[in-house]
C-alpha positions in Angstrom: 8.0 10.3 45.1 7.6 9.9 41.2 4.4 11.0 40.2 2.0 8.4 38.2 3.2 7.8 34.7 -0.3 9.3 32.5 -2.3 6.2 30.7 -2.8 6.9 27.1 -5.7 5.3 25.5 -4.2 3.4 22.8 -3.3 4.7 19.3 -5.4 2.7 16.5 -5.1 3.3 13.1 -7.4 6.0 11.9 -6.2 7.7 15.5 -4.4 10.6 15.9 -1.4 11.3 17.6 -1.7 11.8 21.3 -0.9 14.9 23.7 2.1 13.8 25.7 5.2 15.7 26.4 8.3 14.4 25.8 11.9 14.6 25.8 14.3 14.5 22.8 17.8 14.1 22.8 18.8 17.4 23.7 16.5 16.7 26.7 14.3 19.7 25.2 10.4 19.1 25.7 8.2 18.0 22.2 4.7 17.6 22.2 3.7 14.6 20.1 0.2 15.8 18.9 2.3 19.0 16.6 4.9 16.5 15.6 2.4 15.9 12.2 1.1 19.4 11.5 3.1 20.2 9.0 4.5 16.7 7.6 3.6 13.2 7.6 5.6 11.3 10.6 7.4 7.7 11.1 7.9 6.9 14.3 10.4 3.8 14.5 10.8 2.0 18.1 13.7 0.3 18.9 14.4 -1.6 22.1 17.4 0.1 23.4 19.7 2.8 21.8 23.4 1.8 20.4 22.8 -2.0 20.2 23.2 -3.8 16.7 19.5 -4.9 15.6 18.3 -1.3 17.0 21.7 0.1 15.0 20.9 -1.7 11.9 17.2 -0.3 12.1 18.4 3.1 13.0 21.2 3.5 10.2 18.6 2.3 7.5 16.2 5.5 8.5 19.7 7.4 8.4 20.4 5.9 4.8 16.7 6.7 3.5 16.3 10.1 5.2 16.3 12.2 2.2 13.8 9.6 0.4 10.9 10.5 3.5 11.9 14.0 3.7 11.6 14.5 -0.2 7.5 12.7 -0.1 7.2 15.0 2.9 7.2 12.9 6.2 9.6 13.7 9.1 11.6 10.5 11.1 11.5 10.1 14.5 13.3 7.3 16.7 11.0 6.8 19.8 13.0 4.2 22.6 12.6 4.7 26.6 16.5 5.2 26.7 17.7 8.6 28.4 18.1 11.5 26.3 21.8 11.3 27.5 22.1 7.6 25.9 19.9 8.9 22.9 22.0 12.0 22.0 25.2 9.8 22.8 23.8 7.2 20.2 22.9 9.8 17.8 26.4 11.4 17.4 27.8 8.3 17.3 26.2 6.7 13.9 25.3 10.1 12.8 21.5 10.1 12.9 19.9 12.9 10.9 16.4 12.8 12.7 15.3 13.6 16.5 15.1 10.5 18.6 12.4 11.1 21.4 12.9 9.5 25.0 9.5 7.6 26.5 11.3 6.8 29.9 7.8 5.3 31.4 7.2 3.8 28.2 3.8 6.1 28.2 3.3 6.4 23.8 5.2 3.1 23.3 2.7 1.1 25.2 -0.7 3.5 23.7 0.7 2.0 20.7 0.9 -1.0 21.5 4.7 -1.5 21.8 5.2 -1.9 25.4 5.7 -5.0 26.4 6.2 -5.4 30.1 9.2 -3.3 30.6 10.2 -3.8 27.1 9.7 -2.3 23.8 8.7 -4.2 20.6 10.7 -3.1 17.7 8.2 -1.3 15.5 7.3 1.5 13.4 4.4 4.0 12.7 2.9 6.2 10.0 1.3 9.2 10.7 0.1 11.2 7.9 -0.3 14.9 7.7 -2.3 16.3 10.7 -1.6 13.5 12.9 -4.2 10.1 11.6 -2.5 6.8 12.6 -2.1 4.7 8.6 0.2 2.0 8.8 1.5 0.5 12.0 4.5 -2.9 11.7 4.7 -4.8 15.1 7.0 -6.1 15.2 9.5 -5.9 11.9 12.7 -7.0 11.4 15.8 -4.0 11.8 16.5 -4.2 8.5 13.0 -4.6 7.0 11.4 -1.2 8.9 13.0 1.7 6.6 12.5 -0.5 3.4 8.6 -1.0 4.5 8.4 2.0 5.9 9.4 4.0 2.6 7.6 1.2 0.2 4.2 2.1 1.6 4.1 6.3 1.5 5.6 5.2 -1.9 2.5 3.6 -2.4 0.1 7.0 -0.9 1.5 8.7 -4.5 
């Protein structure tokens, strides 16, 4: 029997990143409340791995990487695909960043993503140490690196 999928409280801004255990695309385990000790964090949601608006989203993170990793924030790609599909996905268009598998859809929904079985696409800020500043629900594929990069532009 599966067990019970944990209910996270959601994840306001001002919050900090949760304790939850999950899976990245090497199927390897990450616990989200240390993905922001050292760096700021964007976690970007897409609906499902390797389809065009989640591709177009995805690649523009890709294309921007070095701009986040030079103001000091890491990228993550948070969808409840299988690490299998993720990591296939990943090789594919050549992502640069972990992509973090939420099978139960347990951080998408605390953050207000989830949307019966389905996940909104969406992206978060998390500065360093883990506080919740700047959450898009939803945003456009193309629009989410752009705003995305435009606002820690704007924490200068």
């Amino acid at each position: 029997m599966e067990q019970e999928a944990p209910v996270l409280g959601s994840v306001d801004i001002g919050d900090s990143l949760p304790s939850l255990t999950l899976k990245n695309e090497k199927d390897e385990d990450i616990e989200v409340s240390t993905l922001a000790s050292d760096k700021g964090v964007i976690l970007f949601l897409v609906p499902k791995a390797d389809t065009p608006g989640c591709t177009t989203q995805a690649c523009g993170f890709r294309d921007s990487y070095p701009d986040f990793t030079s103001l000091g924030y890491d990228v993550y790609c948070l969808s409840a695909d299988t690490p299998a599909a993720q990591g296939k996905w990943q090789t594919k268009k050549e992502l640069p960043y972990p992509l973090l598998s939420d099978r139960k859809r347990i951080l998408i929904t605390a953050l207000g993503a989830g949307d019966g079985g389905k996940t909104k696409r969406s992206h978060f800020i998390f500065e360093k140490g883990g506080k919740l500043v700047e959450k898009k629900i939803p945003v456009k594929p193309a629009d989410s690196p752009k705003l995305a990069l435009e606002y820690i532009k704007s924490l200068e």
